[in-house]
C-alpha positions in Angstrom: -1.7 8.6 -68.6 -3.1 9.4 -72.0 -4.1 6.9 -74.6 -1.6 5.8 -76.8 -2.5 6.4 -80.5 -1.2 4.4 -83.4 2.4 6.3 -85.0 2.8 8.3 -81.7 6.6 8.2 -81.0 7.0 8.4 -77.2 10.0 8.8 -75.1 11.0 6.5 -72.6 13.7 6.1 -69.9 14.0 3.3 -68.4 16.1 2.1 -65.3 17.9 -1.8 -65.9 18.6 -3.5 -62.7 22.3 -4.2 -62.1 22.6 -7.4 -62.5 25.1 -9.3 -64.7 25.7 -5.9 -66.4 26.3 -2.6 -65.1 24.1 -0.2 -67.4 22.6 3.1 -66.2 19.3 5.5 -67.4 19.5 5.9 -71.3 16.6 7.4 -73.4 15.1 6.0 -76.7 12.2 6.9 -78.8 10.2 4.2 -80.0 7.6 4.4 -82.3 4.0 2.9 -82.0 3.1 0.7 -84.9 -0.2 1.5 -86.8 -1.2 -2.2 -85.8 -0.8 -2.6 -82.6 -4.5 -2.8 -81.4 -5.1 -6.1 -83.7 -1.9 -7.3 -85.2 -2.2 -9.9 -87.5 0.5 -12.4 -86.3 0.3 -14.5 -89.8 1.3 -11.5 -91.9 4.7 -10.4 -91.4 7.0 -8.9 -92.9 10.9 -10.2 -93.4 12.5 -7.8 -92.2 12.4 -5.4 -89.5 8.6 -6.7 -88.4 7.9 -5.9 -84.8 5.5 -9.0 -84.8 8.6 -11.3 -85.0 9.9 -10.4 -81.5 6.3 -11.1 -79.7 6.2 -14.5 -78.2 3.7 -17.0 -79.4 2.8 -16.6 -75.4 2.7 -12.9 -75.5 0.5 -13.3 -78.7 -2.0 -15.8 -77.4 -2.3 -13.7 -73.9 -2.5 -10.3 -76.4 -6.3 -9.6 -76.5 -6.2 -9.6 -73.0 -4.1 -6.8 -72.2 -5.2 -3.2 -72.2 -4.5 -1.0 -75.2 -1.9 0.8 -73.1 -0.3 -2.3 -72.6 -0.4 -3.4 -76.4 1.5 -0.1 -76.9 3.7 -0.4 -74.9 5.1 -3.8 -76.0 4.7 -3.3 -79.4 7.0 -0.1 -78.8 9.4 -2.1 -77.0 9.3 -4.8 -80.6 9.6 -2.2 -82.6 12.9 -1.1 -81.2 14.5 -4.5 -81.2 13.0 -4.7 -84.5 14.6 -1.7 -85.5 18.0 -3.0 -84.3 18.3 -5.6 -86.9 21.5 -5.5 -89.7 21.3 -7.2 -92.4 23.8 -7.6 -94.9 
């Protein structure tokens, strides 16, 4: 797998068991924040901050994961991120 690189959008499908829900394969393309590698959990932003949907958990485990990882969660933030309405 290649290396992911800050700003890449990458494509995803992704399979959700069939639990309480029934929901099949969709596609989304997420896009990589440019400070993924070493966020800086103190400085967010209001609105639509990826940071905000990282558990204090996830954070405190973060240095510890591979960079691949680290993408690939901060991805997965940015998309619920994304999702927020405001009025």
């Amino acid at each position: 797998m290649q290396t992911p690189v800050a700003g890449d959008t990458v494509s995803h499908r992704i399979n959700l068991p069939n639990r309480c829900y029934k929901m099949t394969t969709f596609l989304e393309t997420y896009i990589t924040p440019d400070d993924y590698l070493s966020p800086d959990w103190n400085n967010c932003g209001k609105v639509h901050e990826w940071k905000h949907y990282v558990s204090e958990e996830v954070q405190g485990l973060w240095d510890t994961f591979s960079d691949e990882v680290k993408a690939a969660l901060a991805r997965q933030s940015e998309a619920m991120a994304s999702k927020e309405e405001w009025d």
